[in-house]
C-alpha beads as a LAMMPS data file, in Angstrom:
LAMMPS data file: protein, C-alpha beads

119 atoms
118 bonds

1 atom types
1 bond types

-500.0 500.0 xlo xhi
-500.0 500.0 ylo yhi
-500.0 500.0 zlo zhi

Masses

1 110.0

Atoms # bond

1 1 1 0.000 0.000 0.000
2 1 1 0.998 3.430 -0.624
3 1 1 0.224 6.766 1.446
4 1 1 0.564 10.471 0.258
5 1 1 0.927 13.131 2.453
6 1 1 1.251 16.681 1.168
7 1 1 1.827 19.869 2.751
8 1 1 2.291 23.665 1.734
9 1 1 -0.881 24.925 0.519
10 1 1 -2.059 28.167 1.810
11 1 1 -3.542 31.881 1.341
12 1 1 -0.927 33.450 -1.474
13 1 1 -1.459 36.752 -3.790
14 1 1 -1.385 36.962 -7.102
15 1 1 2.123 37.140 -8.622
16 1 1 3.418 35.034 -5.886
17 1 1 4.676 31.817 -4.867
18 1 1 4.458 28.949 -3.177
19 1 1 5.510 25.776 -2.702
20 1 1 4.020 22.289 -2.240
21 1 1 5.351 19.055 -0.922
22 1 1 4.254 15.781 -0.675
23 1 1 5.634 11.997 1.049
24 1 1 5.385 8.804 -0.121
25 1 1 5.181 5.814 2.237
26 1 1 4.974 2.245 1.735
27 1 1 6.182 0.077 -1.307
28 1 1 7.620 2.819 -3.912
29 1 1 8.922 1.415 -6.900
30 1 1 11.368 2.793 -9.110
31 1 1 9.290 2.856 -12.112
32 1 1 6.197 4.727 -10.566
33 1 1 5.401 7.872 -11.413
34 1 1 4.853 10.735 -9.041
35 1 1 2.770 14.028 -9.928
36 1 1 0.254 17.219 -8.982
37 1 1 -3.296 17.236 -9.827
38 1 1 -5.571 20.166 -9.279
39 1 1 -9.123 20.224 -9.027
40 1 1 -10.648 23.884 -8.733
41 1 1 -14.561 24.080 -7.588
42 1 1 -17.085 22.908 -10.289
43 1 1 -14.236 21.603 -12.567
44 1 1 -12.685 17.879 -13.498
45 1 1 -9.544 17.146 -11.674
46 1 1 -6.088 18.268 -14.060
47 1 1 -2.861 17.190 -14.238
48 1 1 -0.553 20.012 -13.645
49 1 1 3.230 18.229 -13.429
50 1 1 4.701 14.397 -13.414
51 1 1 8.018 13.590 -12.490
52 1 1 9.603 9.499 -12.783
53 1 1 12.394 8.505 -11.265
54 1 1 14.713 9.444 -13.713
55 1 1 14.009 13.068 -13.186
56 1 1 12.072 13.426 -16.645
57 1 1 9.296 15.853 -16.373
58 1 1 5.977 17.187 -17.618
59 1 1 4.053 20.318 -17.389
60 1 1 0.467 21.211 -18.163
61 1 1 1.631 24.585 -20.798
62 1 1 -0.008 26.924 -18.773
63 1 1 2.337 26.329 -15.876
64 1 1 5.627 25.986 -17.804
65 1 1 8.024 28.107 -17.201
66 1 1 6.528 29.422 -13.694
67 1 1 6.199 25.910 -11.842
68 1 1 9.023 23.672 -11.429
69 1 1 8.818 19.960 -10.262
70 1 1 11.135 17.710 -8.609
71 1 1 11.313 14.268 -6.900
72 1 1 14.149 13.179 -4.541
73 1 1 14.052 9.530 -4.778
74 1 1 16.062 8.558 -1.529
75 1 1 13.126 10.379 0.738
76 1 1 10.480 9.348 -1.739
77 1 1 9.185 12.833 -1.893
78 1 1 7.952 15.211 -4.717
79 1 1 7.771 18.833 -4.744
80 1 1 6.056 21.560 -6.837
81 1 1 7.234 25.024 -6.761
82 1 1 5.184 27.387 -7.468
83 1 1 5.416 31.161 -9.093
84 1 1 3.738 33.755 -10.277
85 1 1 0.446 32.398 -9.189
86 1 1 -3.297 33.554 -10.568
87 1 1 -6.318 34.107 -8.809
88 1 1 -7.837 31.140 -11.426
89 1 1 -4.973 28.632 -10.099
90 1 1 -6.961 28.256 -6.763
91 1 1 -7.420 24.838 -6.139
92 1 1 -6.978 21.785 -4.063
93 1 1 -3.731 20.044 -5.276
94 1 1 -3.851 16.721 -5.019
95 1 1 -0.336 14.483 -4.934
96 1 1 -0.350 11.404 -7.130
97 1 1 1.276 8.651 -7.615
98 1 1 1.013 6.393 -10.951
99 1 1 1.788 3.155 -11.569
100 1 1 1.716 0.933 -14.425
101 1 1 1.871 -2.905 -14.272
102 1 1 1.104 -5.351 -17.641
103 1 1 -1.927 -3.809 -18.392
104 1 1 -3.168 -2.140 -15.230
105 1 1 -3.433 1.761 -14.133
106 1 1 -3.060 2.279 -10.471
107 1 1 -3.312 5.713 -8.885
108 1 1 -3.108 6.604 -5.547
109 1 1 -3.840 10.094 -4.261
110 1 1 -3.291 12.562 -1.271
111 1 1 -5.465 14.318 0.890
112 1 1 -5.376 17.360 -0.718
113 1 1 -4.162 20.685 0.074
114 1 1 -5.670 24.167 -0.725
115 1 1 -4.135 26.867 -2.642
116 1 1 -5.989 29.924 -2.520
117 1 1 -4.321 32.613 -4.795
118 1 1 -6.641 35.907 -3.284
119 1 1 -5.425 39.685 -2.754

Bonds

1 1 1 2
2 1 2 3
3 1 3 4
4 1 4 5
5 1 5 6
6 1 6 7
7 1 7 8
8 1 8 9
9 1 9 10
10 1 10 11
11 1 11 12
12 1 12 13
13 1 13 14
14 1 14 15
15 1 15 16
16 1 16 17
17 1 17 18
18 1 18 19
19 1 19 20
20 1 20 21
21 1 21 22
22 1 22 23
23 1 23 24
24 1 24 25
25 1 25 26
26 1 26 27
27 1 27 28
28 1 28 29
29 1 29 30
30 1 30 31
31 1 31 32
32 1 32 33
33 1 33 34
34 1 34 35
35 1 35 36
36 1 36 37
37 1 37 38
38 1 38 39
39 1 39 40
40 1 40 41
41 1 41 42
42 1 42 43
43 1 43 44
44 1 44 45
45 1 45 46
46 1 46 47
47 1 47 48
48 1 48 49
49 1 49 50
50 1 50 51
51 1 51 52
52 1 52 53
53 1 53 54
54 1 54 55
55 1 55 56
56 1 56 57
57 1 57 58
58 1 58 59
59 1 59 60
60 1 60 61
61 1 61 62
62 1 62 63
63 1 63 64
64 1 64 65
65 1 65 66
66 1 66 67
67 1 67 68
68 1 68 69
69 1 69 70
70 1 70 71
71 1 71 72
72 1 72 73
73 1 73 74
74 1 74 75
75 1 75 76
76 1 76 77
77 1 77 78
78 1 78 79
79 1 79 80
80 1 80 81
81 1 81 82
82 1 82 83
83 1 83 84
84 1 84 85
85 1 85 86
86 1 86 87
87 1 87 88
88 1 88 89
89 1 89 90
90 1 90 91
91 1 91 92
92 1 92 93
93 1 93 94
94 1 94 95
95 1 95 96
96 1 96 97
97 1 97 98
98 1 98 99
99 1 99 100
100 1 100 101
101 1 101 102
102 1 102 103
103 1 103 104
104 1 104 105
105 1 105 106
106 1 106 107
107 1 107 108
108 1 108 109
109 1 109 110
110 1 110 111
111 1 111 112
112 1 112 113
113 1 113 114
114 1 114 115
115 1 115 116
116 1 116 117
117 1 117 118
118 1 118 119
């Protein structure tokens, strides 16, 4: 079993930054892929960023070149950093983790932690 635990959501104005973090637990293997989802009210939960274990990673356009993504593999943690933030980016970010085996899709998912990007 896997747990996510993410932390560094908050209140944040627009233009700033922030930074989110999230930890893994329990059997991480080297081929799964870890990543930030967003789900804003009313809307369909997004992928915003993916990072494997080789430190290849993807971002949604919008956020590319203002968010950055990162794993460190020896504390099984992933990180999204945040900048230049707008008011439409408030969310709940959820911390994912993907993994593929044969044929099968598993996901497991964090809590959830809310970004609020208000003056």
């Amino acid at each position: 079993q896997v747990q996510l635990v993410e932390s560094g959501g908050g209140l944040v104005q627009p233009g700033g930054s922030l930074r989110l973090s999230c930890a893994a637990s329990g059997n991480i293997l080297s081929s799964d892929v870890l990543g930030w989802y967003r789900q804003a009210p009313g809307q369909q939960r997004e992928l915003v960023a993916q990072v494997n274990s080789g430190g290849s990673t993807w971002l949604e356009s919008s956020v590319q070149g203002r968010f950055t993504i990162s794993r460190d593999n020896a504390k099984n943690t992933v990180s999204l950093q945040m900048s230049s933030l707008k008011p439409e980016e408030t969310a709940v970010y959820y911390c994912n983790l993907w993994r593929v085996i044969g044929d099968s899709n598993i996901n497991y998912w964090g809590q959830g932690t809310q970004v609020t990007v208000s003056s």
